[in-house]
N, C-alpha and C positions, 0 to 999 in steps of 0.2 A: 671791669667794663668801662668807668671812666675812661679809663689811660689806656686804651685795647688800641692796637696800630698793625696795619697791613701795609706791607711795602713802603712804609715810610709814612703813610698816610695816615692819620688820627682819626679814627670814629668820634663823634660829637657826643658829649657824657651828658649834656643838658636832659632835664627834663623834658623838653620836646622833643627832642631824639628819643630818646627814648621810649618815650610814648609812639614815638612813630615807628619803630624797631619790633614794637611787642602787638601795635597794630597788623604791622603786615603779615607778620611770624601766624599771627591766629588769624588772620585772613587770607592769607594766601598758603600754595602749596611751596616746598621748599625750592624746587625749581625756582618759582617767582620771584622768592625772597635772596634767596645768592646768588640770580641774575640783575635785580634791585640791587646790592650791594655791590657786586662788581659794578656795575653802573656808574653808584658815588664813586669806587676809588675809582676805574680808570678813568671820568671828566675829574676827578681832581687830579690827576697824575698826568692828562693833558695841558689841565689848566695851567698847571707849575711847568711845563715845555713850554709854555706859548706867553710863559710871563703874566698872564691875570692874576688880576687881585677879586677875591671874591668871596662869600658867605658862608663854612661849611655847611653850616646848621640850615641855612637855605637851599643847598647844593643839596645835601643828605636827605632831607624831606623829599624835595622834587625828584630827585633820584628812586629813593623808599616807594613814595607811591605811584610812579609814573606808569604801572602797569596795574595797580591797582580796581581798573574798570574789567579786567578780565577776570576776575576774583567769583567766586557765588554771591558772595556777601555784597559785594557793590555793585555790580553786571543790570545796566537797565540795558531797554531796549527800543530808548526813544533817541537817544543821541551818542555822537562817538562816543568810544570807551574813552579816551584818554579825555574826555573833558568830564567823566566818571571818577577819573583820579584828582584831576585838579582841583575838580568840587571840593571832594571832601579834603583835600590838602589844604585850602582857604577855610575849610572850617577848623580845621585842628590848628593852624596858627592863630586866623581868631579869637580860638579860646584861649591861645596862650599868649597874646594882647599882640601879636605880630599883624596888623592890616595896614590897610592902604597899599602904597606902592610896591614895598615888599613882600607882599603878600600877590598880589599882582603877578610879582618875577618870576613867582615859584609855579602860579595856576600856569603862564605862558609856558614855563618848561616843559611842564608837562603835555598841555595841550597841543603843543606845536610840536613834539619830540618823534611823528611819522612823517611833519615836512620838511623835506629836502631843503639846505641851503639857508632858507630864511634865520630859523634859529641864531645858525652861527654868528649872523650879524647884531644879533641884540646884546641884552646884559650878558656876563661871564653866567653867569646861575641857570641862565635862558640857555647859552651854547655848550655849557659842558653836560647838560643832561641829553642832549640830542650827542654829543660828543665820545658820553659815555656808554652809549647806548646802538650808536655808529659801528664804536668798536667791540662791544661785544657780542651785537648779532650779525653784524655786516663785514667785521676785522676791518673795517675803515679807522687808519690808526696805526693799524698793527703794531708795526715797526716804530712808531712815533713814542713805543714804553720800551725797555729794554725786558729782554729776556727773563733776568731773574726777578724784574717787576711784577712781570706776566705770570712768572711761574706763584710767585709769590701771595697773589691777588688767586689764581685759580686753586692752589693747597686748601684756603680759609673758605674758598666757597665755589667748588666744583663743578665742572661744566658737563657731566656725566650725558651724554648722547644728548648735546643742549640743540642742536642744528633741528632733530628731529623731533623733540621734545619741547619747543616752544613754538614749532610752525601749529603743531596739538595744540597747545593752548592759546596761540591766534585765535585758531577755526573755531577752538568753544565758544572763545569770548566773544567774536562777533559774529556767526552764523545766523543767530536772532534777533540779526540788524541789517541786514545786506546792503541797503541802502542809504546805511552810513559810512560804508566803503567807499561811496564813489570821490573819484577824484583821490583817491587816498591809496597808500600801499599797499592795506590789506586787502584792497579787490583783489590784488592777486594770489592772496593766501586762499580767496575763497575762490577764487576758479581754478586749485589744483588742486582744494581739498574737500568742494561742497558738490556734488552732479546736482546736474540744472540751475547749477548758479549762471545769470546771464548781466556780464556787466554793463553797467552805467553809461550810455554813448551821450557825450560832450552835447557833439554835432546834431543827433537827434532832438535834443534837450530843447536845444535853438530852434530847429525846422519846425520841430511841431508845436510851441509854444500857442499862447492864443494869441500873438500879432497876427491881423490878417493877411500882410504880404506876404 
C-alpha cells in the first residue's frame, strides 16, 4: 500500500492517508470511494499537465472526502453537503497537527468543488479537486490525460454505469435539503429527479424581500 501507483500517480502511504482511505471505504458505498479516488489521480494527472506544484497528501484528503457529505454516516440536513465533507476533512487534519492555512486549502476544495470557475483560480490543492472531479463527472478534461492514463485510472477503480449511478446518489444526498441547492448545481439533479421539487428564484428572493420599495 505504501508504494501502490496508478497511472504513474503515487497514492500517499502516510498515516493520514490512510486514515482517510479507510474512512471513506467504511463510510461510503464503493461507487463513492473509486469515484473519490479517481478524483485524486485525475487532478493530479492534470496538475502534472498544467505544470503545479502541489501537496499530495493535501490533494488526496480533499479529493477522499469531497463527496463525503452524501454518505449516511455524515449527511446533515442543515447545510450543503460539501461543507459536510470539509468539516470533517479539517477535523482529521487537525488531529493529525495539519491547521491553519493548510488545513484551510483542503476545507475550500472541497467546499467550492460544485462552483464553476472560481476554484480553478485559487491554490493548486483548491483547483485540482474541482479539476478532478470536472473530469470525471462532467469529462471536462478529457482529452487533457491520454488514453492509456484513462484506461489505466478506470481498471483500479471502475466507472460501472457511473453517469446513472451518482446522479442516485446526488438525489439521496441532498433531497433532505433542497434549499441548500439554491444557486448551486444540484438544483438541477433535484428537478429531474425529486416531483414537486420547485427551484430557488434569484429574482424572487430580491422582489419579495422585507425592503419596502
Amino acid at each position: 500500500m505504501m508504494s501502490e501507483s496508478i497511472a504513474g500517480v503515487r497514492i500517499p502511504g502516510s498515516a493520514l492517508a490512510r486514515e482517510a482511505t479507510e474512512l471513506v471505504r467504511e463510510a461510503a458505498p464503493p461507487l463513492l470511494f473509486d469515484h473519490s479516488r479517481r478524483v485524486f489521480l485525475f487532478g493530479s494527472l492534470r496538475g502534472r499537465e498544467l505544470g503545479l506544484t502541489f501537496d499530495p497528501e493535501l490533494l488526496y484528503v480533499g479529493a477522499m472526502f469531497h463527496d463525503l457529505g452524501l454518505t449516511e454516516r455524515f449527511r446533515r440536513t442543515d447545510q450543503r453537503f460539501e461543507i459536510d465533507g470539509a468539516d470533517e476533512a479539517r477535523r482529521l487534519l487537525n488531529a493529525h497537527g495539519i491547521t491553519g492555512e493548510p488545513a484551510d486549502r483542503v476545507w475550500a476544495g472541497i467546499a467550492l468543488h460544485t462552483t464553476p470557475e472560481i476554484p480553478l483560480h485559487m491554490a493548486p490543492e483548491v483547483a485540482l479537486v474541482t479539476r478532478g472531479v470536472e473530469l470525471d463527472v462532467l469529462g471536462i478534461g478529457y482529452h487533457a490525460v491520454s488514453d492509456e492514463q484513462r484506461a489505466a485510472v478506470v481498471a483500479a477503480h471502475p466507472r460501472f454505469d457511473f453517469k446513472n449511478r451518482i446522479l442516485a446518489a446526488f438525489t439521496e444526498g441532498v433531497k433532505d435539503r433542497p434549499e441548500t441547492t439554491f444557486g448551486n448545481v444540484k438544483a438541477d439533479v433535484l428537478a429531474h429527479y425529486v416531483p414537486g421539487f420547485h427551484r430557488g428564484d434569484f429574482v424572487e428572493v430580491i422582489k419579495n424581500s422585507d425592503w419596502p420599495e
